[in-house]
C-alpha positions in Angstrom: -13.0 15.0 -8.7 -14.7 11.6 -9.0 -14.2 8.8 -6.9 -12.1 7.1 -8.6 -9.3 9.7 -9.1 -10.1 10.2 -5.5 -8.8 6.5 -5.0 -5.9 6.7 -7.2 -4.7 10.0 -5.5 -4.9 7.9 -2.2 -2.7 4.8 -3.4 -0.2 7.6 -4.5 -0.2 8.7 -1.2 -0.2 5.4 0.6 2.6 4.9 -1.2 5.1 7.6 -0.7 4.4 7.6 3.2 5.4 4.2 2.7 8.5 4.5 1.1 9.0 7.1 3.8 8.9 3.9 6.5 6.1 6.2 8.4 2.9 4.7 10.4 -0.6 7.3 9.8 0.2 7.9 13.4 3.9 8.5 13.0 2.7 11.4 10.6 0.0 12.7 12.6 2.7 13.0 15.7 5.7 14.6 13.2 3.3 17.0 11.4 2.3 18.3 15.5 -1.1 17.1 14.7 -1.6 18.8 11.0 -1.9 16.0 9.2 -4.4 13.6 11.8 -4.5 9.8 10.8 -7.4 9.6 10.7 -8.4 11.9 8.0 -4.9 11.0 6.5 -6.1 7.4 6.3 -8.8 8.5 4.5 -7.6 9.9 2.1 -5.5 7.5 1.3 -8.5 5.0 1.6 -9.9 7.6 -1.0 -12.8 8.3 1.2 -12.1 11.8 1.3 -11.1 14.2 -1.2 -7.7 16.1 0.0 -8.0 20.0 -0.9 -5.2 21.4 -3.3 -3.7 23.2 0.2 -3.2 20.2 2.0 -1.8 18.5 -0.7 0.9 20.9 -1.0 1.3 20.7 3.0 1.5 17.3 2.7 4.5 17.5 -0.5 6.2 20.1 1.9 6.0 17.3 4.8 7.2 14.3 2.9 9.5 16.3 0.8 8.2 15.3 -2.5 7.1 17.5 -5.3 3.5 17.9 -5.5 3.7 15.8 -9.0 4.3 13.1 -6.9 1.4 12.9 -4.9 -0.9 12.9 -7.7 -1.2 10.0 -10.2 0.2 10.4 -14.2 -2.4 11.8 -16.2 -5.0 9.5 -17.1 -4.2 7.1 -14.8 -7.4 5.5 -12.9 -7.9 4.2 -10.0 -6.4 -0.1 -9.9 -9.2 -2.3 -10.6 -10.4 -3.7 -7.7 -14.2 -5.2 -9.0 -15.1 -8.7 -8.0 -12.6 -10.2 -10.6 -9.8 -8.9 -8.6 -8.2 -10.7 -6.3 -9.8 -10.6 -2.8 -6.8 -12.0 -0.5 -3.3 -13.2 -1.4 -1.9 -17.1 0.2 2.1 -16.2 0.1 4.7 -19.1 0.6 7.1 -17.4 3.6 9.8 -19.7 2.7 10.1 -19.3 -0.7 10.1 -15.5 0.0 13.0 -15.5 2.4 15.2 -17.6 -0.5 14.2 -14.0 -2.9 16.8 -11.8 -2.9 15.1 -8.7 -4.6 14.7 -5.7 -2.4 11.0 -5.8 -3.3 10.5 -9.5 -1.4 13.1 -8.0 1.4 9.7 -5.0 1.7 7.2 -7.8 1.3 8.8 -9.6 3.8 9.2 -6.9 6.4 5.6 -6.2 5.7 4.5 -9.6 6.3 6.4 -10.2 9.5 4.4 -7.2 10.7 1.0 -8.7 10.1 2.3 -12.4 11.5 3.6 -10.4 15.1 0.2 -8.8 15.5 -1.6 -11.6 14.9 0.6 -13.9 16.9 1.7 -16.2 13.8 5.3 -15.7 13.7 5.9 -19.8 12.9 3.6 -20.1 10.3 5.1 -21.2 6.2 2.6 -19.5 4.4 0.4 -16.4 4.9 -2.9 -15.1 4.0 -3.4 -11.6 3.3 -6.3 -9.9 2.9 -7.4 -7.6 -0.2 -6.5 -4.5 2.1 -2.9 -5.9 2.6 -2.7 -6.8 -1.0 -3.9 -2.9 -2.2 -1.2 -1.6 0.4 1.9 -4.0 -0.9 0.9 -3.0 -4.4 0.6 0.6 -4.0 4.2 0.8 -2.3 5.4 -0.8 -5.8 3.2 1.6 -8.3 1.1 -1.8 -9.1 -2.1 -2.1 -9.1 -3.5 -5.4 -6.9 -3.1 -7.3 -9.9 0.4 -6.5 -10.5 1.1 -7.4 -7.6 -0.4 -11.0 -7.3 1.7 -11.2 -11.0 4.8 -10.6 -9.3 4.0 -12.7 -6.6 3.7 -15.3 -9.4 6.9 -14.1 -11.0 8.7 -14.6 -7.3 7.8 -18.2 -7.2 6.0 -17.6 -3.9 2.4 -17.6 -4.8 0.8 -20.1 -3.1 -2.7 -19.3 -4.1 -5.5 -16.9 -3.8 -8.2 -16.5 -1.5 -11.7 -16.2 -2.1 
């Protein structure tokens, strides 16, 4: 398995613990320790390559057929070279007027990151690639399908360097 599928089986990953509303750690505690978070985070990373075993413990744990966990045939791992987008500026506001479910789980997501880094009054947020790879994976879009909906939203207030 090359990297690259390696990534692309990660995102997959990311994203169904996601839509499961559950933390690496929150896993690692459920599972009684089978699944750590740290080797869970990397594999979602794509740092690691998860054996065909624990991929079928982890489909047991979430509940999800083992289809699920792996990306559609052919698929590749998003593109994220230099011409991707690095970090994200997103107008708060204009978020909060969205009424999509999808900028209700941005906007959860992003009041996250402004409570931990004590920026809960701010109008518009920076994200960083990271953040950006983790929003798009819990939508099945690649980073750059992500920024697009952003765009689509109205609440794109630029992109970082």
């Amino acid at each position: 398995m090359d990297r690259e599928y390696a990534s692309s089986v990660g995102e997959r990953l990311r994203s169904i613990r996601l839509r499961k509303g559950l933390s690496l750690h929150e896993v690692e505690r459920r599972s009684a320790k089978e699944f750590k978070a740290s080797v869970l985070g990397a594999y979602e990373r794509g740092e690691r390559v998860i054996s065909v075993p624990r991929l079928q413990g982890l489909a047991r744990f979430y509940g999800a057929p083992i289809e699920h966990l792996l990306p559609p045939t052919g698929e590749r791992a998003p593109d994220v070279s230099a011409a991707a987008p690095t970090s994200a500026c997103i107008d708060l506001a204009g978020l909060e007027r969205s009424t999509t479910s999808d900028a209700s789980m941005i906007s959860r997501y992003l009041a996250m990151i402004q409570t931990v880094r004590g920026d809960l009054g701010a109008r518009v947020i920076t994200v960083r690639a990271e953040d950006v790879r983790v929003l798009a994976a819990a939508l099945d879009e690649t980073p750059g399908e992500f920024i697009a909906r952003l765009a689509r939203l109205g609440v794109r207030a630029g992109v970082g360097a």
